[in-house]
Wavefront OBJ file of the C-alpha trace (Angstrom):
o trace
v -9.541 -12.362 -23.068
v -8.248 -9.343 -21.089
v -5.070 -7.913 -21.990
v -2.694 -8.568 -18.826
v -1.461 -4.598 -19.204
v -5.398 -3.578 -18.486
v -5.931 -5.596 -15.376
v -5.393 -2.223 -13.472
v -8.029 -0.885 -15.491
v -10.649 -3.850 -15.230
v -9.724 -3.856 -10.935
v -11.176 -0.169 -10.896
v -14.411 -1.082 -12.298
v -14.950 -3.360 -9.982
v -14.683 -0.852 -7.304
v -16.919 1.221 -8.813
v -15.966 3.883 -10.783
v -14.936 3.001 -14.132
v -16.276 0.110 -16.015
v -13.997 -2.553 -17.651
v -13.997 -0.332 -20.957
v -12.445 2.521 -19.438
v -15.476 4.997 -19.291
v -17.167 6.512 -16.061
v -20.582 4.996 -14.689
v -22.879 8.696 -14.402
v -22.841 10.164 -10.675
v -19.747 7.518 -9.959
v -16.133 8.265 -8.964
v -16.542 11.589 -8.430
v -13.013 11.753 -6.749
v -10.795 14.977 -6.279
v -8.472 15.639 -9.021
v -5.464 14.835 -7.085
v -6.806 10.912 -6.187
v -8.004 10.502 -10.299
v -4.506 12.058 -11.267
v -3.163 9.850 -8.826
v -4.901 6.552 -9.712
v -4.475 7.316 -13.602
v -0.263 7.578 -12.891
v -0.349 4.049 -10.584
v -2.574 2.447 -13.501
v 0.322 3.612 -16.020
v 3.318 2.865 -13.770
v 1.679 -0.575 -13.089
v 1.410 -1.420 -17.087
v 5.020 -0.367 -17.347
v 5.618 -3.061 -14.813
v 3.671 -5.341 -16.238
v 4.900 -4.982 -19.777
v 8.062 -4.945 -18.726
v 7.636 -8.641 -16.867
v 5.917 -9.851 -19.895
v 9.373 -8.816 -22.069
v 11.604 -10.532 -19.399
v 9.452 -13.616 -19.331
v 9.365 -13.427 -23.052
v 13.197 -13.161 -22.956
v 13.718 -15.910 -20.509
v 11.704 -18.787 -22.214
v 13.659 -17.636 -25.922
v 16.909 -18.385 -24.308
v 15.870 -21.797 -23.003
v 13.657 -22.273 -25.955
v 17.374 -21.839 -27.921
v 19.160 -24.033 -25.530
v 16.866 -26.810 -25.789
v 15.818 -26.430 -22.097
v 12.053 -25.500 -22.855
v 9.352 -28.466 -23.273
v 6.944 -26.650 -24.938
v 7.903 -23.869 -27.852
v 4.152 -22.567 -27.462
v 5.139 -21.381 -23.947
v 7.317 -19.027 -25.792
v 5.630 -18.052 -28.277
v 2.369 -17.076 -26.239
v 4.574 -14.682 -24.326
v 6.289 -13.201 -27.307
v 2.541 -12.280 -28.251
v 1.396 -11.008 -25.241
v 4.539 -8.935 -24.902
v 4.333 -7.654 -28.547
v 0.918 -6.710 -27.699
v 1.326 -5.044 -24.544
v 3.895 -2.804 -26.446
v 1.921 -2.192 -29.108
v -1.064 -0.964 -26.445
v 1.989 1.633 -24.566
v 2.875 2.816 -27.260
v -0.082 3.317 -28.414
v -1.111 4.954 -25.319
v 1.966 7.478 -24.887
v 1.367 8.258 -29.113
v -2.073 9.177 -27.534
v -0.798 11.429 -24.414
v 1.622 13.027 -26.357
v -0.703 14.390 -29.293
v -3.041 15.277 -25.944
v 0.052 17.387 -24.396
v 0.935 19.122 -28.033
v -2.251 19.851 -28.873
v -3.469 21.910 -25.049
v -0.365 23.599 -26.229
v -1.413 24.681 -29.052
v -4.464 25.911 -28.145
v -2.210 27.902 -24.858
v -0.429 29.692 -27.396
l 1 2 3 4 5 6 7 8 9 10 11 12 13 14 15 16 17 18 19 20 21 22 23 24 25 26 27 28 29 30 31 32 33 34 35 36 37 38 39 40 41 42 43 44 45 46 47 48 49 50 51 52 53 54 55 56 57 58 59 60 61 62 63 64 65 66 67 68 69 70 71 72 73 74 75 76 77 78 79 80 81 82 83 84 85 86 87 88 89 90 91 92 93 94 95 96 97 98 99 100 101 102 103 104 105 106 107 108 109
């Protein structure tokens, strides 16, 4: 099952350059730093998006799942996951790049 917030991810490996897990094949995507900076801040801005469409879908079916409009309460409560998830994986992520940022800093100083 692929986590919807890594699709970005898994749609670079199949061009090539990273595999689904993330790492980079030997002698592959050997891009300029600008086009890898550039492709790592689209991946992030498009999990962003996507997490935060998860959270409004997740939103949407608890309010008809309260007002009785929604057939099925499993529809809501697979989305609750996946957007509970999702969070859980950006957060986890930005936890990540932050110790990154404050530690380069503390080896500048």
């Amino acid at each position: 099952m692929m986590i919807p917030a890594l699709d970005g991810i898994s749609a670079i490996g199949a061009a090539g350059a990273v595999t689904p897990t993330g790492y980079v094949r030997p002698g592959e995507g050997t891009a300029p730093t600008s086009d890898v900076s550039g492709a790592f801040g689209s991946i992030l801005s498009g999990a962003v998006d996507n997490l935060d469409g998860l959270q409004r879908t997740s939103n949407e079916l608890a309010v008809r799942a309260v007002t009785g409009d929604l057939d099925d309460v499993h529809d809501y409560t697979i989305a609750s996951s996946q957007a509970k998830a999702t969070l859980e994986l950006t957060a986890a992520v930005r936890n990540k790049a932050v110790d990154a940022f404050t530690e380069i800093m503390r080896m500048q100083a």
